[in-house]
C-alpha positions in Angstrom: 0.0 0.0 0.0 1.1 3.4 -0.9 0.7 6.6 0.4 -1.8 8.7 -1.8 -3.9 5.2 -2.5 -7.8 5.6 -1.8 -9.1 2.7 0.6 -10.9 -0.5 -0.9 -15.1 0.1 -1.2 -16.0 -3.2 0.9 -19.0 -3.1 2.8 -18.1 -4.4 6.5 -21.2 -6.9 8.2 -21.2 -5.5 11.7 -23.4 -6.4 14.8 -24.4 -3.3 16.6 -26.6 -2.7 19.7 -30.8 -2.6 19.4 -33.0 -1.9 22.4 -35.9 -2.8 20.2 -34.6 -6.1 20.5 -35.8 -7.7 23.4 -33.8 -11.0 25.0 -30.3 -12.1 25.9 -28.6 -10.8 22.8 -30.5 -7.7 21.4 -27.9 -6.7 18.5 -29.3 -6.6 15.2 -26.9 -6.8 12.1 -25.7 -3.5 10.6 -23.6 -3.4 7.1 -21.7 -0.5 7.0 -19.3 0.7 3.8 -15.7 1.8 3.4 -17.2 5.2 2.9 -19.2 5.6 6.1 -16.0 5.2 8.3 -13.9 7.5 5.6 -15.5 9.6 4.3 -14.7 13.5 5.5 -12.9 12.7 8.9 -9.0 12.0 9.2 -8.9 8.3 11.0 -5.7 6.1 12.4 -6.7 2.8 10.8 -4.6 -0.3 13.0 -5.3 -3.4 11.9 -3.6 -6.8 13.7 -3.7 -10.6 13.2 -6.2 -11.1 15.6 -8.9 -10.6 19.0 -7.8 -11.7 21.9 -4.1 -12.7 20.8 -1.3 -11.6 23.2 0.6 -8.4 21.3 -2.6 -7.3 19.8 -4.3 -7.2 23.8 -1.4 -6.3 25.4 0.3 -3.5 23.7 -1.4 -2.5 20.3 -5.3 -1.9 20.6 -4.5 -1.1 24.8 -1.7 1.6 23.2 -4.3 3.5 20.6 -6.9 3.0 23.2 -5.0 4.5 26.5 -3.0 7.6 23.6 -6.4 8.4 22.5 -6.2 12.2 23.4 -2.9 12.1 22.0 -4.4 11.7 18.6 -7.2 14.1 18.7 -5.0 16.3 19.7 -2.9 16.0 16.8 -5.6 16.4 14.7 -7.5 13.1 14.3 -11.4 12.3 14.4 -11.4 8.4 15.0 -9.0 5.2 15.7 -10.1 2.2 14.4 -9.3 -1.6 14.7 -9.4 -3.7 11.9 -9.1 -7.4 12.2 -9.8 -10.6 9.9 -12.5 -11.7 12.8 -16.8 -12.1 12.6 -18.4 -9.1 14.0 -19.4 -11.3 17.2 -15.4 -11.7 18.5 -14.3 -8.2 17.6 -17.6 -7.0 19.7 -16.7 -9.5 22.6 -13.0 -8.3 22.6 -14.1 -5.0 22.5 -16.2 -5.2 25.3 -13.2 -7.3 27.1 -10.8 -4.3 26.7 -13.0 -1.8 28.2 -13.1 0.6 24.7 -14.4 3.8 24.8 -12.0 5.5 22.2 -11.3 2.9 19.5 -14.2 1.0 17.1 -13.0 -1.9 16.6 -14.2 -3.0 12.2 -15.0 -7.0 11.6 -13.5 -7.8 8.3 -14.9 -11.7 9.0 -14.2 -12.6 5.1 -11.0 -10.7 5.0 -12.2 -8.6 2.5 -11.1 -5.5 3.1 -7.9 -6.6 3.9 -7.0 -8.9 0.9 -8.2 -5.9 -0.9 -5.5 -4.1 0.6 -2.7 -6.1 0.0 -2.5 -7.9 3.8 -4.1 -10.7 4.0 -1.6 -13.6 4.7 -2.0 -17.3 5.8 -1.0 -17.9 9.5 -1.4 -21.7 9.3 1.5 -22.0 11.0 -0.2 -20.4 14.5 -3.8 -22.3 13.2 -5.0 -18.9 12.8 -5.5 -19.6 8.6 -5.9 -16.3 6.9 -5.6 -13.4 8.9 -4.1 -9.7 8.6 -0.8 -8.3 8.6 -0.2 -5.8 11.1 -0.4 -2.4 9.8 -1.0 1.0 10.4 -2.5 3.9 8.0 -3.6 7.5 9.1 -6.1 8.0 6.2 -8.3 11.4 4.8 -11.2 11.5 3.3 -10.6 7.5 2.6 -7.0 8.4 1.4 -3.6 6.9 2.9 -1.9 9.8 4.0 0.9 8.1 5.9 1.4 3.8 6.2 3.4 2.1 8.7 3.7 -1.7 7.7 5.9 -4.0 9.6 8.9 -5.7 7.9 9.0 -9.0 6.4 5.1 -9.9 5.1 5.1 -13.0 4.5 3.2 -16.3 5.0 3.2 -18.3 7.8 6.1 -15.7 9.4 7.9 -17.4 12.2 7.6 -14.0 14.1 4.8 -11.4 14.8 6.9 -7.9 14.1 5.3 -4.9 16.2 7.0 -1.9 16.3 6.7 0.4 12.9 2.8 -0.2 13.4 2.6 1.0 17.4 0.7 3.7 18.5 4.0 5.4 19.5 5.3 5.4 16.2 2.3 6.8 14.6 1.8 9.2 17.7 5.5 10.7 16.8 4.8 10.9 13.4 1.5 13.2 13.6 3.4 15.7 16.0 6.4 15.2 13.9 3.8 16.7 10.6 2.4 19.4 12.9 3.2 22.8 11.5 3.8 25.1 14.2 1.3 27.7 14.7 2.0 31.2 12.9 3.1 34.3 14.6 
């Protein structure tokens, strides 16, 4: 993926909350388009190999989630989570980590992220087809800035993180930030 590359038009299947739903499990299912999340706002897009894996819980989605003000303040609208998992995990984890600042984006097929250029057997790890971890402040549904970690590959021996961490992308933003005229 290059910078200056629009987005992929997918159409995500998402599961969002109803309280027209009565019982146990009132969601309802939602499809929501490359364009809704994109369109007009200036968004860090992370996406990782998987819910509930160690890095991704420990450091990534925690690190966006926790630097939050960090990135408004540098002049973004949204942080979103992308991962190769049904809308039913990626809710579940989300609830699991406690998010209030990050939306967390089911790309159960692997759509999007085939579409992108990411999608990678993990076989290896039983994981099959999953995402490589990336990150991508995007415009208007543009790649203004990508930060992909070295070696893609299938069935990589090792799970880089470091280009793709909310640190990195954090420095870069203030890094941009013209200083204020006079």
């Amino acid at each position: 993926m290059k910078t200056g590359t629009k987005l992929p038009y997918v159409t995500f299947h998402t599961r969002v909350r109803d309280d027209a739903i009565e019982g146990p499990n009132p969601f309802r299912w939602q499809d929501v388009t490359t364009a809704h999340y994109f369109a007009g706002k200036r968004v860090v897009l992370f996406s990782l190999p998987g819910a509930f894996t160690p890095t991704c819980s420990t450091y990534q989605l925690p690190g966006f989630e926790n630097g939050h003000a960090g990135f408004i303040a540098q002049g973004i609208d949204e942080i979103y989570c992308l991962s190769v998992n049904d809308s039913f995990v990626m809710n579940k984890w989300a609830e699991a980590q406690g998010l209030k600042n990050v939306m967390v984006i089911p790309d159960g097929s692997g759509e999007f992220t085939r579409k992108m250029g990411m999608l990678v057997d993990k076989d290896n790890l039983g994981f099959g087809m999953r995402s490589w971890r990336y990150a991508a402040i995007v415009t208007d549904g543009v790649v203004e800035a990508w930060f992909e970690e070295p070696g893609l590959m299938d069935n990589c021996p090792e799970d880089p993180y470091d280009v793709s961490s909310p640190e990195t992308v954090l420095a870069y933003l203030a890094e941009q930030k013209q200083p204020e005229p006079a």
